[in-house]
Steps between C-alpha positions, in 0.01 A plus 500: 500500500783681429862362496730655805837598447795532702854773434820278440852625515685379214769512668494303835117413498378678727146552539307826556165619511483774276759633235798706584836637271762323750473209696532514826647155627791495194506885446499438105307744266166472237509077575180455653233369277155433554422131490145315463503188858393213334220368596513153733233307660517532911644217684452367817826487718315242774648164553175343367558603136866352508671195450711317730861459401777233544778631715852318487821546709848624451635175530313306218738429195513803262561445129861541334532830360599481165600797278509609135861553400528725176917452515490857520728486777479859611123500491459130640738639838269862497192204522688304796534217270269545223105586461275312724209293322175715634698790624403833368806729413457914444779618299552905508675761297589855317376421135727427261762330775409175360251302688309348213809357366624355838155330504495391139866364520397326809178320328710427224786335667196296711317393207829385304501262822153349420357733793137607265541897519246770443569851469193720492581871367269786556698750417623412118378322211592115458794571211698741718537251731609223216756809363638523893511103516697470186737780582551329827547154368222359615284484202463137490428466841126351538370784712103532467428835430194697573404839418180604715415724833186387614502253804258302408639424129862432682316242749329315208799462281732371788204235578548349135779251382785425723500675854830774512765477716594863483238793407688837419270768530575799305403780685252446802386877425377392135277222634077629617257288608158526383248619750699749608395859436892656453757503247799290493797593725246617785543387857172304452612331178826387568417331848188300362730380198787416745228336732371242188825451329697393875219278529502321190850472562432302838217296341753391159813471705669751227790752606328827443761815403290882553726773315389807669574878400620736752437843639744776409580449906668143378177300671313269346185679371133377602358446856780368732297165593645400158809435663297321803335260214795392366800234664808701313572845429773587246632824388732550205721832556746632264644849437423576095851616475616170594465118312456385863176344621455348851192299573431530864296307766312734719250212657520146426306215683734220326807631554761798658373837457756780385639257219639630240563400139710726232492508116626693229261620205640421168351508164418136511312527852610558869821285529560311870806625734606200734750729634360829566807648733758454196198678313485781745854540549598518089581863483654522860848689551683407830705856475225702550396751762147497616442118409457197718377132447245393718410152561133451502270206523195533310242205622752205505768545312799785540501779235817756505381829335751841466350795723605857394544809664549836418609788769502850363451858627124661474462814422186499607385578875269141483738211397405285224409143583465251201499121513416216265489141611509560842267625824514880505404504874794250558755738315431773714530269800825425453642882381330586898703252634829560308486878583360439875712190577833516288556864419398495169410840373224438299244826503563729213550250218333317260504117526341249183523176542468199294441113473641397154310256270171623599469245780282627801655459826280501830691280743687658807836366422553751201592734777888481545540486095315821484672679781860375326384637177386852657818487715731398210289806230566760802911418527584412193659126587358227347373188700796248462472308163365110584284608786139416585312645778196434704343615832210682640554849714342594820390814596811487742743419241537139550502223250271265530537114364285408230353143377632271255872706525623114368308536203648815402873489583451121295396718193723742537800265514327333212541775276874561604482761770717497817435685761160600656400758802195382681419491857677295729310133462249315749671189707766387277719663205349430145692263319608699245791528247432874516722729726183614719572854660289537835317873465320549858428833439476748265800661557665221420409559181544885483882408616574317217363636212699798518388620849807766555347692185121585600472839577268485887249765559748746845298292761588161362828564380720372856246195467737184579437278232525132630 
């Protein structure tokens, strides 16, 4: 009887019937690949074959939820409070931005607290790893370490001797199972060796850490139920022009999604930053035209990052758009309303804009610091030096009220700025040592960052500014 086979995307595991050059639920090209179904005895589905289970309530006493704390601060906040014991954790990244040495500094730093590591690498041979530990100080660290990729060999060796506390796997695309007809890295591959290794993890009790390669798209490669399997997905970002890294929560079932956590690479290993906004705001100059500081809050805690614009003629008949760090779709959002709204002649020129550090920004609030920077790059007059800025823009003009404004006016004043434009607060003022300058719409705005100096498209230009 011959074995059937099934077509696999590569890509975003898809299944078709028969081989084709693109796929047609992810639109990639030449990642289908034929695959032999494993064979499996039929079972029945009737209630007669099954087992009955014991159900509980909601209201029965739960068990305290303790967490492994590496005193990696920035990666223990990321975590909600450190890993959870039976958790599984998928950590994603560009290679080379460092992910194997965030996870072998974390293992370390556990295991110099009596927590029994193991750090299983599929990817290089046991000595580069002991080279990376000693360069990172971490050498004598009493990490277990275990050079293998199949399942089954991993399985055995973390059955023997001490049960871990933390399993690093090093990379999930490395591991194969045997059994299954396909190379490592297929769709096929990498879900039956996340399926075995999550569920040793439940069985042991032991933290279990995925490090997962990503598509040239920035996703996590492999079939996207490999983000289902897991409790906590982590990406590491970085620009490789900067010695920033941020470690960012994207799904966590422990803990605040949208955390973020920032290091710096340095020859001796990535470096934690407790206070990213100082970080962010290093090379800022107050004098400048086409800058503004925006008060953020990434997850829980307030970041202030520099935004950049740049105004200048096109000679071109089709504009040039260009951002980095920020939502392309929001950008040209807010030139509509500026030009449709305020008067702000906008068509005919070129505008780049820029979030400086390499942070990514995706919140709403980033609006009104964007708008004063494109405002500011188009007049010539910088934002007032000391100033922070926050709000989100309507299609109307308005500026809306965003959450957690306390946070961020507390971390601006923190780092020794004074004033701050944000919509006009909910209920009460903020109490604030900041001089808080109500902007209700965007003309507000336009008016004082050199407003008398924009030159209006003929229709626009008796537009009462309010």
């Amino acid at each position: 009887m011959s074995k059937r086979s099934r077509h696999v995307c590569q890509s975003c595991g898809a299944v078709s019937g028969k081989w084709a050059g693109k796929c047609e639920a992810c639109g990639a090209w030449n990642t289908i690949v034929e695959e032999v179904v494993p064979e499996a005895a039929p079972k029945s589905t009737s209630a007669a074959h099954g087992r009955a289970l014991k159900s509980e309530t909601l209201s029965g006493a739960a068990r305290e939820l303790r967490r492994l704390e590496s005193g990696i601060r920035e990666f223990d906040v990321v975590t909600g409070g450190g890993l959870v014991p039976g958790s599984a954790t998928l950590v994603g990244g560009e290679p080379g931005i460092g992910k194997s040495t965030l996870l072998l500094q974390v293992a370390g730093a556990l295991a110099k607290r009596k927590l029994p590591a193991t750090y299983v690498t599929g990817e290089e041979a046991a000595d580069q790893v002991r080279h990376r530990a000693q360069r990172l100080g971490i050498g004598d660290a009493p990490v277990r370490l275990v050079a293998a990729t199949n399942v089954s060999d991993i399985l055995a060796t973390l059955e023997q001797g001490e049960p871990p506390a933390i399993v690093v796997i090093d990379s999930i695309q490395t591991m194969f199972v045997e059994g299954l007809d396909s190379a490592p890295g297929s769709v096929a591959q990498v879900r039956g060796s996340a399926q075995a290794l999550v569920a040793q993890a439940k069985r042991s009790g032991a933290a279990l850490v995925l490090l997962g390669h990503v598509t040239k798209e920035g996703v996590i490669a492999g079939p996207r139920v490999l983000e289902h399997m897991v409790d906590t997905v982590l990406t590491f970002e970085g620009e490789r022009g900067h010695t920033f890294r941020i470690l960012r929560a994207t799904k966590n079932r422990f803990g605040p999604a949208d955390e973020i956590g920032v290091f710096t690479m340095t020859a001796a290993g990535l470096r934690e930053e407790p206070n990213p906004s100082a970080l962010f705001l290093s090379d800022h100059s107050a004098n400048t035209s086409g800058t503004a500081v925006f008060a953020g809050i990434e997850g829980t805690r307030p970041v202030l990052v520099e935004i950049q614009a740049l105004v200048a003629p096109s000679p071109l008949a089709t504009p040039r758009r260009a951002v980095v760090g920020w939502d392309s779709a929001r950008l040209a959002m807010v030139l509509a309303v500026l030009e449709a709204r305020c008067g702000v002649a906008m068509a005919g020129r070129d505008v780049y804009l820029n979030v400086t550090g390499g942070l990514r920004i995706s919140e709403p609030g980033a609006d009104l610091a964007a708008a004063a920077a494109l405002v500011s790059s188009l007049t010539g007059e910088p934002v007032p030096a000391g100033t922070v800025l926050f709000g989100e823009i309507g299609l109307s003009g308005d500026v809306r009220a965003v959450a957690h404004s306390a946070l961020r006016l507390k971390e601006a004043a923190k780092l020794g700025f004074k004033a701050a434009w944000a919509p006009p607060a909910r209920g009460e003022p903020e109490d604030t040592a900041l001089n808080v300058v109500a902007i209700r719409h965007l003309s507000d705005l336009v008016a004082r960052v050199g407003g008398n100096d924009i030159d209006a498209p003929l229709p626009l230009r008796e537009r009462k500014v309010r």
